[in-house]
KEDOTOR-521794 format. One record per residue: y, z, x of N, C-alpha, C in turn; residue in three letters. Coordinates in steps of 0.1 Angstrom, whole numbers, plus 5000, padded with zeros to 4 digits. Layout:
BEGIN
REC   n.yy   n.zz   n.xx   ca.yy   ca.zz   ca.xx   c.yy   c.zz   c.xx     r
REC      Y      Z      X       Y       Z       X      Y      Z      X   ala
...
This chain:
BEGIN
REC   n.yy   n.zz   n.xx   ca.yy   ca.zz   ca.xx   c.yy   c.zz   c.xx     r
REC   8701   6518   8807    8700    6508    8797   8693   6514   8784   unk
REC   8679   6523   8786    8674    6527    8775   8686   6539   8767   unk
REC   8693   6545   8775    8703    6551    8769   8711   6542   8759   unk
REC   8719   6538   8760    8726    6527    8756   8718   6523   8739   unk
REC   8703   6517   8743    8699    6512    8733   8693   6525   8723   unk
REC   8695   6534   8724    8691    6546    8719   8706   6546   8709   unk
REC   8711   6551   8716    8726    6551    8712   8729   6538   8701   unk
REC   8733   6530   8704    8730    6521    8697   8720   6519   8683   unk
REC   8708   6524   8684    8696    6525    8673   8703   6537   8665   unk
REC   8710   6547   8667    8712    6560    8662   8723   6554   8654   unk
REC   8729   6547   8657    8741    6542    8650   8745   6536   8640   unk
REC   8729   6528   8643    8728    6513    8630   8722   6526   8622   unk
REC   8711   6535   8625    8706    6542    8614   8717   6552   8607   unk
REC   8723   6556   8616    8739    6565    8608   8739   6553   8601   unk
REC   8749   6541   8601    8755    6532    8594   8749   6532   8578   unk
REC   8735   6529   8584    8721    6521    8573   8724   6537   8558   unk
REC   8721   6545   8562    8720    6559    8555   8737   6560   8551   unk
REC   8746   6564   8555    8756    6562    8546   8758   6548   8538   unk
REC   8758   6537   8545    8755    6528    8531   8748   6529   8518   unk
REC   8734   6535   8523    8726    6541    8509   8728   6550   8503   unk
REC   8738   6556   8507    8743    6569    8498   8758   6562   8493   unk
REC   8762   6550   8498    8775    6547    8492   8774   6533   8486   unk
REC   8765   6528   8475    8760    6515    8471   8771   6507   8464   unk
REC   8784   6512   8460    8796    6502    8457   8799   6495   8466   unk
REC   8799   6506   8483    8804    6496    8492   8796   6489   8497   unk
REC   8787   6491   8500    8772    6479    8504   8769   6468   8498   unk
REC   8774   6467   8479    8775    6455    8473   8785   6451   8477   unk
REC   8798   6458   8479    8808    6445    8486   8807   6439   8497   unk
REC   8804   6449   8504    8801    6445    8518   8791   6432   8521   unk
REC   8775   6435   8513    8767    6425    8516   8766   6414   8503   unk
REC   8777   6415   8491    8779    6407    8487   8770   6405   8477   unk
REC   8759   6414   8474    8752    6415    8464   8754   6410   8448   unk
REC   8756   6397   8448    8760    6394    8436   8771   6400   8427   unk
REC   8778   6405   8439    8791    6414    8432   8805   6405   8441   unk
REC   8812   6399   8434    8821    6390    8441   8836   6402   8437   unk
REC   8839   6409   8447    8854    6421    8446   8866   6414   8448   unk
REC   8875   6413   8444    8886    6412    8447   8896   6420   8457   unk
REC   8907   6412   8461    8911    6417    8474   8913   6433   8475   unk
REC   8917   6435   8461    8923    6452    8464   8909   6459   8468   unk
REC   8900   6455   8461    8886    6463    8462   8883   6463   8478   unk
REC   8882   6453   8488    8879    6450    8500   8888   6458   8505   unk
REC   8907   6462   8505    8913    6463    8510   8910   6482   8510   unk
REC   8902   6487   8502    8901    6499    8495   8886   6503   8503   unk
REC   8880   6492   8507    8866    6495    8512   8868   6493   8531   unk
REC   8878   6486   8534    8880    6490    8542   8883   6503   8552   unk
REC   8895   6509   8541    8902    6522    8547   8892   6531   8546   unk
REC   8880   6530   8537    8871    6541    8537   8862   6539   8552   unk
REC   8860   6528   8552    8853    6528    8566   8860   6531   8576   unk
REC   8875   6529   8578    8883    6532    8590   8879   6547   8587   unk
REC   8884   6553   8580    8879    6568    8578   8868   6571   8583   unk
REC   8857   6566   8581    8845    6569    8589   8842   6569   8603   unk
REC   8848   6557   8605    8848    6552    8619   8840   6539   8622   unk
REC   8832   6530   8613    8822    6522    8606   8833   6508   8612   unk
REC   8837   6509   8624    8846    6493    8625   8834   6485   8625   unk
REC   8822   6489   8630    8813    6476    8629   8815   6465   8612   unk
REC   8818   6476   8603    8817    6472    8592   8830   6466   8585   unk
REC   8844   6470   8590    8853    6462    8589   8857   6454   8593   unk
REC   8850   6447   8606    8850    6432    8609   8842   6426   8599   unk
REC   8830   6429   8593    8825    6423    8584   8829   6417   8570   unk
REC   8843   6433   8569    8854    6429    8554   8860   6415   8560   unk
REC   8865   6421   8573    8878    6409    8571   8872   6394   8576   unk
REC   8860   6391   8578    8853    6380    8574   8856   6374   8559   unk
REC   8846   6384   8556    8848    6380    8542   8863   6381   8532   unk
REC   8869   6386   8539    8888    6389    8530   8888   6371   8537   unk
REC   8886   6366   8547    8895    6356    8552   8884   6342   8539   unk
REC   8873   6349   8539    8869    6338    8525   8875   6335   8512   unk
REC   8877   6347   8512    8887    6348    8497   8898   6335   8497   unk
């Protein structure tokens, strides 16, 4: 189990650090007073499938299904 949550912790911090180095997508993402339009989400998407970041494209398509 401690493995697991290790793994896990290593992950959110990967995630955490590339979002800080990528602050366009983090304001769309967390919505930082920056309201994107679809293409923008649709574009911030594919960059995270690239990464591998699905935690974070369920998060788009939350918020795509607000729009």
């Amino acid at each position: 189990m401690q493995k697991k949550t290790n793994t896990m912790t290593n992950r959110s911090l990967e995630i955490i650090k590339w979002l800080s180095n990528h602050r366009e997508i983090q304001r769309i993402i967390c919505r930082e007073g920056y309201e994107a339009e679809l293409p923008e989400y649709l574009d911030v998407v594919e960059e995270l499938e690239k990464q591998g970041y699905y935690e974070l494209i369920y998060i788009c398509l939350l918020i795509i299904n607000m729009l």
